[in-house]
ZAKESE-53302 format. One record per residue (C-alpha): x, y, z; residue in one letter. Coordinates in steps of 0.001 Angstrom, whole numbers, plus 500000, padded with zeros to 6 digits. Example, Ala and Ser with C-alpha at 12.3 -4.5 7.8 and 13.67 -1.06 7.14 Angstrom:
BEGIN
512300495500507800A;513670498940507140S;
END
This chain:
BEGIN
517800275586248629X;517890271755250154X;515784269336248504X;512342268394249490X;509917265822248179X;507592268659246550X;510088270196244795X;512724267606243181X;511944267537239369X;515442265589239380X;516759262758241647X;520521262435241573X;519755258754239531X;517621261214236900X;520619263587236984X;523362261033236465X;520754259146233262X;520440262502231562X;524129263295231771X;524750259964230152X;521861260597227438X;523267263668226432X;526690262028226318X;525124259404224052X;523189261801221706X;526255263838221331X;528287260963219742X;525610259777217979X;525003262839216523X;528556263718215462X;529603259851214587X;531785259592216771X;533622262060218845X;536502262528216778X;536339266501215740X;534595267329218748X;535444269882222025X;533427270488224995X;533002273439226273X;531230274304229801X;529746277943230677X;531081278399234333X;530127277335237001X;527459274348236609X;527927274604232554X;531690273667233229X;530494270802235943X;527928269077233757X;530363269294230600X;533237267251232525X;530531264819233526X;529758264275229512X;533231264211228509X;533612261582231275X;530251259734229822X;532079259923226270X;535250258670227523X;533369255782229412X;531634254695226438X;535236254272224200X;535251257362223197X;539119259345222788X;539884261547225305X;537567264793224143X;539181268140225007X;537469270484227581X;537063273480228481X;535555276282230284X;534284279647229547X;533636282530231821X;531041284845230164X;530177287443232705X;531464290145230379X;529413289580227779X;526546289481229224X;523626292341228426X;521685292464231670X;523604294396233849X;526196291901235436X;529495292508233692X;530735296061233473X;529789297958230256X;532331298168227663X;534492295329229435X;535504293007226660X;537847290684228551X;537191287227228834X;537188285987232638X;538287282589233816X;538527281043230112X;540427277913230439X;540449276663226751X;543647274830225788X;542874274422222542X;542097275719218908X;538341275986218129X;538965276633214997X;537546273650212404X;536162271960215553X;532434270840216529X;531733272664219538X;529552271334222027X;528368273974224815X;527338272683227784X;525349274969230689X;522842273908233001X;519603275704232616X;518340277474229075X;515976280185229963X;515974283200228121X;518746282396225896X;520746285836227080X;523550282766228592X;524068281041225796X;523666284268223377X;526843285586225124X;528968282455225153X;528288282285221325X;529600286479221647X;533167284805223282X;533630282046221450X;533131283851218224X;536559285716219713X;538062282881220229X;538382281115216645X;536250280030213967X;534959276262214711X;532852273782212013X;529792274135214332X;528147274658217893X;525868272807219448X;524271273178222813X;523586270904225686X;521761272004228677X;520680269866231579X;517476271300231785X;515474273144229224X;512521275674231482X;511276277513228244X;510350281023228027X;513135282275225442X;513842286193224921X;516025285357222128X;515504282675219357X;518352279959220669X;516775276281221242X;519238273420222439X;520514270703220393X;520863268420223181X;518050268810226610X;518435266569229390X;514596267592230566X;512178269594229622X;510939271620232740X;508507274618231987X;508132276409235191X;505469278706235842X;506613282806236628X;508115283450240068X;509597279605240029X;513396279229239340X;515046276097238355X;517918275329240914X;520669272987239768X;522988271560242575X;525739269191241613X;527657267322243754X;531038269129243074X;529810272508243739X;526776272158246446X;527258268202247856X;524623266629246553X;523111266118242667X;519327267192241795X;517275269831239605X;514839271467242279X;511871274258241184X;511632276741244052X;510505280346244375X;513176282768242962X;514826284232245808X;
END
């Protein structure tokens, strides 16, 4: 989907501002950076969570460790294979254990995402806490999860989808609201 006038809810200037709010909120929140990893559900997730740990870096921060996590086999809707287990494309060169987590994806929904990344990283170690960032926040949850960290609130009405293209991935940066294709 390309970007028209009608259906831009984010500007690549909007983008870029809430990337850096969240960055801010997320050392504010944990004073400091010190104990915390970053952790970015592929594909976008893993995008926008770079961009923080950037944001964090560029405001003094320590280096923060990254990572990404692959969580098509945990999923529950039909898009991993049933009684798969493996994780896919994890890329997390570190221990989670005793660390504050921060999960970054792109769009909370349902919560089915984010319900399955909490599934992997639960098999992965045993960290102080997780919190999640998301770009955009559209509503709507199936399961209880809310966000500790929302770029933008976008409730979108049924049959509308919430498209987030970033520069690394599609070649440009904005949040558009289209029909779901």
């Amino acid at each position: 989907m390309s970007p028209t006038a009608a259906n831009v809810a984010l500007d690549a200037a909007s983008v870029e501002r809430a990337v850096k709010r969240l960055a801010h909120e997320i050392d504010e929140n944990n004073n400091g950076a010190g104990n915390v990893v970053v952790i970015g559900v592929l594909r976008r997730g893993a995008t926008l969570a770079r961009r923080i740990v950037e944001a964090l870096k560029g405001a003094g921060q320590r280096e923060v460790p990254f990572g990404t996590l692959d969580i098509s086999s945990y999923r529950d809707d039909a898009r991993s294979t049933p009684g798969d287990p493996r994780l896919l494309g994890r890329d997390i060169p570190f221990s989670l254990d005793s660390k504050r987590v921060v999960l970054v994806d792109d769009v909370l929904y349902t919560g089915r995402t984010v319900r399955a990344a909490l599934d992997a990283l639960a098999d992965l170690g045993r960290p102080e806490s997780i919190q999640l960032a998301v770009l955009v926040d559209r509503g709507e949850r199936e399961i209880p999860i809310r966000a500790d960290y929302v770029g933008k609130n976008l409730p979108t009405p049924g049959g509308q989808r919430v498209y987030v293209k970033l520069t690394e991935v599609d070649g440009f940066d904005a949040v558009l609201v289209g029909e779901a294709r």
